[in-house]
C-alpha positions as CSV (number, residue, x, y, z in Angstrom):
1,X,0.0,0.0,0.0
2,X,1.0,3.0,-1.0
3,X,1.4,6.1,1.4
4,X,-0.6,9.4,0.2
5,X,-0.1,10.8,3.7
6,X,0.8,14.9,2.6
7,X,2.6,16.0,5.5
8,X,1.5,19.7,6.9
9,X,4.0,22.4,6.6
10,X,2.2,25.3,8.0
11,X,-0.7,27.8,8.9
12,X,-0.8,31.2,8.0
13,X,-3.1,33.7,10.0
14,X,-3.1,37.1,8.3
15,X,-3.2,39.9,10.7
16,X,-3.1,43.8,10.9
17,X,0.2,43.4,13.6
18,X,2.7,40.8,13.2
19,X,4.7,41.7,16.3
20,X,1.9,41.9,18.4
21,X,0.6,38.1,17.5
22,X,4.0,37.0,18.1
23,X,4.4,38.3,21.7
24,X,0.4,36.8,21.9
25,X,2.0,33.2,21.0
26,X,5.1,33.7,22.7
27,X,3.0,34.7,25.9
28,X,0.2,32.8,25.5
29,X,1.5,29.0,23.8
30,X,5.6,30.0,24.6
31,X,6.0,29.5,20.9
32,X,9.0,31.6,20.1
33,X,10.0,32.9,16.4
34,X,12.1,30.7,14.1
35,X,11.9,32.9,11.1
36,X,10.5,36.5,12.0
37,X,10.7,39.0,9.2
38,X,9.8,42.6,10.7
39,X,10.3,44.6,7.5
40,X,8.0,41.9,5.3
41,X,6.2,40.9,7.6
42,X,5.6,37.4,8.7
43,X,6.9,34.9,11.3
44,X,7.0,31.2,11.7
45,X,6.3,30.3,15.4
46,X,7.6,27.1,17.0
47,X,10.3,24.4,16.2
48,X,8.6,23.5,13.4
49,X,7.1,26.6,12.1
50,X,3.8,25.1,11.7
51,X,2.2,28.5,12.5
52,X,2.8,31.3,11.1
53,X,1.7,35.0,11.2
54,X,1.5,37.6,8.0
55,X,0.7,41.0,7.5
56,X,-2.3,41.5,4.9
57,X,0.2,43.4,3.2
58,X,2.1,40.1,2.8
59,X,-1.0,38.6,2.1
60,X,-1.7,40.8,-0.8
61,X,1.9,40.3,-2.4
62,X,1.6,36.6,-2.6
63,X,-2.3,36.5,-3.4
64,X,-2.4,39.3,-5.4
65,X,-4.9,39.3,-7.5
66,X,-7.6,37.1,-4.4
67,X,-6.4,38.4,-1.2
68,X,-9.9,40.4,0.8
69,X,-8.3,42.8,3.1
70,X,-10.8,42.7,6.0
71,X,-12.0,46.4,6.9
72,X,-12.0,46.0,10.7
73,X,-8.3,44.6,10.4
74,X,-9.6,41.1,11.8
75,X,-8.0,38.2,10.4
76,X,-9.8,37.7,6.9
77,X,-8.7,33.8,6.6
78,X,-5.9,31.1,7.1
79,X,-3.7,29.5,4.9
80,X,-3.0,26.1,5.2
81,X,0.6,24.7,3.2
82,X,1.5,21.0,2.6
83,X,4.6,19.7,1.7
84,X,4.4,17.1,-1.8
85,X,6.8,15.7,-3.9
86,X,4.3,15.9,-6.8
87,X,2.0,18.2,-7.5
């Protein structure tokens, strides 16, 4: 049997404050940065970097033409990533 198990590589939670989600997971999980990008930004939280955090700015450069910028500056969606040989 073959394995089609697609192995998670992360969530990403577009927000209006990058650095203040990453002091929220820091504080509230004790998930500390292992990538944190100020001037783009984005962090990946954790070992593993299975969460991440984006600005809607970043969202709008990588989805450009289907990102919806929330008007209250909530988070307007996740992102979920999987890692596969074959696509």
């Amino acid at each position: 049997m073959t394995d089609t198990h697609t192995p998670l590589a992360t969530t990403v939670l577009y927000v209006n404050d990058v650095a203040q989600e990453v002091e929220f997971y820091r504080h509230a999980l004790s998930l500390e940065p292992r990538l944190y990008d100020e001037e783009n930004g984005s962090a990946e939280l954790g070992s593993d970097g299975r969460i991440s955090v984006a600005s809607h700015a970043a969202g709008s450069l990588m989805m450009r033409d289907s990102y919806p910028k929330p008007e209250d500056g909530r988070v307007s969606g996740a992102e979920l990533a999987f890692y596969a040989a074959d696509v």
